[in-house]
C-alpha positions in Angstrom: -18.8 10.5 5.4 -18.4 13.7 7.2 -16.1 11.8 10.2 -14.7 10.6 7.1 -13.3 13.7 5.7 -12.8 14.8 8.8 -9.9 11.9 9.3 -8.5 12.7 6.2 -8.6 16.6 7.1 -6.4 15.7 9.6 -3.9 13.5 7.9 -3.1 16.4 5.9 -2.6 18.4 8.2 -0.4 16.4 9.9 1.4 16.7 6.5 1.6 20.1 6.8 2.3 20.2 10.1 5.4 18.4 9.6 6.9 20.5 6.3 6.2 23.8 8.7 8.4 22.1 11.8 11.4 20.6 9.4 12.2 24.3 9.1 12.6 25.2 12.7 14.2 21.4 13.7 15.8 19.5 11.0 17.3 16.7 11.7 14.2 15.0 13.6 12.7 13.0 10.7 14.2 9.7 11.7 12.3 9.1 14.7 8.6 10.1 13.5 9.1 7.4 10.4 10.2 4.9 13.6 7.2 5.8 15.5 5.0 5.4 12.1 6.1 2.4 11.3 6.2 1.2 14.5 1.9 1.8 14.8 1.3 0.8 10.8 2.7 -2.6 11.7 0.5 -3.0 14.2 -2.4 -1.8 12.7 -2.0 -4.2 9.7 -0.6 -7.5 11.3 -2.7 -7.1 14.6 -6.0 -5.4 13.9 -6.9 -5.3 10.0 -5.4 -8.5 8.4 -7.1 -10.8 11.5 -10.4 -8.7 11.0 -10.4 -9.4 7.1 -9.9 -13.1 7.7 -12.2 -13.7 10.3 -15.3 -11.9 8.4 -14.6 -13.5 5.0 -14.8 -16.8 6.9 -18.6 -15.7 8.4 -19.4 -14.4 4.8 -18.4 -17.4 3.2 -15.6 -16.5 0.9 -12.5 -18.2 0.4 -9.9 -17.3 3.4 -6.9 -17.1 1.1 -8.7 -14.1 -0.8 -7.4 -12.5 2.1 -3.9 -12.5 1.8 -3.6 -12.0 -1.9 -5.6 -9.3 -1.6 -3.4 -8.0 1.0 -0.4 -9.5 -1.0 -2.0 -7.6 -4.1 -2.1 -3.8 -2.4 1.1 -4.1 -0.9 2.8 -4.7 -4.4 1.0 -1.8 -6.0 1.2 0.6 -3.3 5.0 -0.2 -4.0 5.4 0.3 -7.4 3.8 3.8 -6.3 6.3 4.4 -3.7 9.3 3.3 -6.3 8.2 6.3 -8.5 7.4 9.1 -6.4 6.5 8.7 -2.6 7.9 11.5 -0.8 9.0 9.8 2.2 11.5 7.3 0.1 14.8 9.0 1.8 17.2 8.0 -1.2 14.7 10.3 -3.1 16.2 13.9 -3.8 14.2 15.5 -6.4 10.8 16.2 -6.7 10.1 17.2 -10.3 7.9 15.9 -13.4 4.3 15.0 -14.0 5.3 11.6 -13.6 6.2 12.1 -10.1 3.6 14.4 -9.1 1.2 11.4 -10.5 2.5 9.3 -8.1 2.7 11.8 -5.2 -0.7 11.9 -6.1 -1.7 7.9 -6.1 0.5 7.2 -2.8 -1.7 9.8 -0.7 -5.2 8.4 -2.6 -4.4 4.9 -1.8 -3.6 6.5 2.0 -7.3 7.9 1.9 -8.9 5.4 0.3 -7.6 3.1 3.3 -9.0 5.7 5.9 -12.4 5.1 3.8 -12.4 1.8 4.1 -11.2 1.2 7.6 -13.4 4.3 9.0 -10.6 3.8 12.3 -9.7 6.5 14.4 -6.7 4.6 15.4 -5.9 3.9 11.8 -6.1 7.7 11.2 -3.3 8.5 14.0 -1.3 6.2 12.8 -1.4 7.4 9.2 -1.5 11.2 10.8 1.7 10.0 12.4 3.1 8.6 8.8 2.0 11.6 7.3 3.6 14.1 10.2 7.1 12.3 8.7 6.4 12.5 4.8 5.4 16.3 5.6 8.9 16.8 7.8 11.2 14.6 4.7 9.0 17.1 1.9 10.0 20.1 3.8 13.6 19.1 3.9 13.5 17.9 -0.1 12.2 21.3 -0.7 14.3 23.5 1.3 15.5 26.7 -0.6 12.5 26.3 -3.2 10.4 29.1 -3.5 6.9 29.1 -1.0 4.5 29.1 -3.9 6.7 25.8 -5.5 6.5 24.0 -1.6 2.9 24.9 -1.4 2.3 23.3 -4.7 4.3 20.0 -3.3 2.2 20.2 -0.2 -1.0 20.4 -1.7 -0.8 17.5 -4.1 -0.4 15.5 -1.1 -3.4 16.6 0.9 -5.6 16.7 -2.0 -4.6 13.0 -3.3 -5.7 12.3 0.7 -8.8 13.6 0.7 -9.5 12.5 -2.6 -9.0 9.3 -1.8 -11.7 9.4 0.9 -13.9 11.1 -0.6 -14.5 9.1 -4.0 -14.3 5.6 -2.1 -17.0 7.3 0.9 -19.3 7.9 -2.3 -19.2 4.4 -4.1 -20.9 1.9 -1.3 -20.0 -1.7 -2.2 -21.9 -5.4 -1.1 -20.6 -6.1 2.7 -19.3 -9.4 1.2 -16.6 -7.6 0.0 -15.7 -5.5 3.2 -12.9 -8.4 4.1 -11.2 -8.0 0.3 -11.3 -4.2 1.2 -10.0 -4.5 4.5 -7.1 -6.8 3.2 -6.4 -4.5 0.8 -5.8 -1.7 3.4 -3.9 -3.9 5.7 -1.6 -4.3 2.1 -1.1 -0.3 2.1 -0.5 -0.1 5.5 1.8 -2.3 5.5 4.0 -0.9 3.0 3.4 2.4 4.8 4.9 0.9 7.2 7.9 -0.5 5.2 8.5 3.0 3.3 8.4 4.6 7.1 11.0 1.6 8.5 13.3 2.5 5.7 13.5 6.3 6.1 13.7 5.7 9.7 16.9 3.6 9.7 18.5 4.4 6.4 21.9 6.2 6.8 21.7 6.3 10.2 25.0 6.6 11.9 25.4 7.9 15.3 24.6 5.1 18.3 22.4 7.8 20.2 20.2 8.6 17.2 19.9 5.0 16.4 18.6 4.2 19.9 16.3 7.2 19.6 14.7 5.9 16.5 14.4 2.2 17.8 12.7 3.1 20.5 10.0 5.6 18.5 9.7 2.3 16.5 9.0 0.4 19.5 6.9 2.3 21.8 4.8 3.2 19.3 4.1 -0.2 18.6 3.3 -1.4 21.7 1.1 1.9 22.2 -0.9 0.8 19.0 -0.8 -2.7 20.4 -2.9 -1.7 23.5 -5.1 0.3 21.9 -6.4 -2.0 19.3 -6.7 -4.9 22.2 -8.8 -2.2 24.1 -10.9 -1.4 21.5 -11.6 -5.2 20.4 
């Protein structure tokens, strides 16, 4: 529980890590979201989705639970993303409860995935998708008032840690670790897709465009290597 929160801790700070740099370098957000999405692909196509199916096998369940689990997260986390995920770059307001509510659920799912994965690798990568949302909410909300950012800011560190924190506290049968892993391989995934979008969207210049590609790409393999290390 502690290592836990600990994970989470340092999501969010990532997160605010990234809204404190956008103000000294703008411009740079395009190549964290490749290098996120880069790792969250790997994470959920190489490491989680294999490890769901292969335990629900040993424990007996149905295989295809796994993928429509998977399928099942993917679509909800989003219709959360649709409504108010920060890192969505065609987004350019941040106002309303309705929003903030999904602000909220995006970053909950987020921590409930670092609670049910209990990764370290899972938390970089998400640290690293994080370090992107943090840099896009720090451009959204330049020339807003500090206390108004700081609100922003901690809606998504507290839906984070949250989200960690209330899925640490409610234990369920290990028959249905595979369903939960499924499920965050479906979030990751479409962590993944929200950061592979913001990464490539508008993107004009040929230089940037390589720049981003290759975030995408070495982070990938990076990610690759260390999940086939750690087995």
């Amino acid at each position: 529980m502690i290592t836990q929160l600990g994970l989470a801790t340092a999501v969010s700070a990532a997160t605010v890590a990234g809204a404190a740099l956008v103000r000294r370098r703008p411009g740079h957000q395009q190549v964290w979201f490749g290098a996120a999405a880069g790792a969250l692909l790997v994470i959920a196509g190489l490491h989680l989705l294999p490890d769901a199916w292969h335990d629900a096998r040993e424990a007996g369940l149905w295989p295809g639970a796994v993928p429509l689990a998977a399928a099942g997260s993917f679509t909800l986390a989003a219709a959360a993303a649709r409504i108010g995920c920060t890192c969505d770059a065609d987004q350019k307001h941040l106002s309303g409860a309705g929003t903030a509510t999904a602000l909220a659920g995006h970053r909950f799912l987020e921590g409930a995935t670092l609670a049910l994965t209990g990764s370290a690798t899972v938390a970089l990568a998400l640290a690293v998708h994080a370090f992107g949302e943090g840099l896009a909410v720090g451009a959204l909300l330049t020339g807003r008032s500090r206390r108004r950012s700081a609100s922003w800011l901690a809606v998504l560190c507290a839906g984070t840690i949250a989200g960690t924190t209330l899925t640490s506290a409610s234990p369920l049968p290990n028959t249905l670790s595979p369903l939960l892993v499924a499920i965050a391989a479906g979030i990751i995934a479409q962590a993944a897709l929200i950061s592979l979008r913001a990464a490539f969207e508008e993107l004009r210049p040929r230089a940037l465009a390589s720049s981003t590609a290759a975030a995408t790409f070495t982070a990938a393999a990076i990610t690759a290597v260390a999940v086939h290390l750690a087995g």
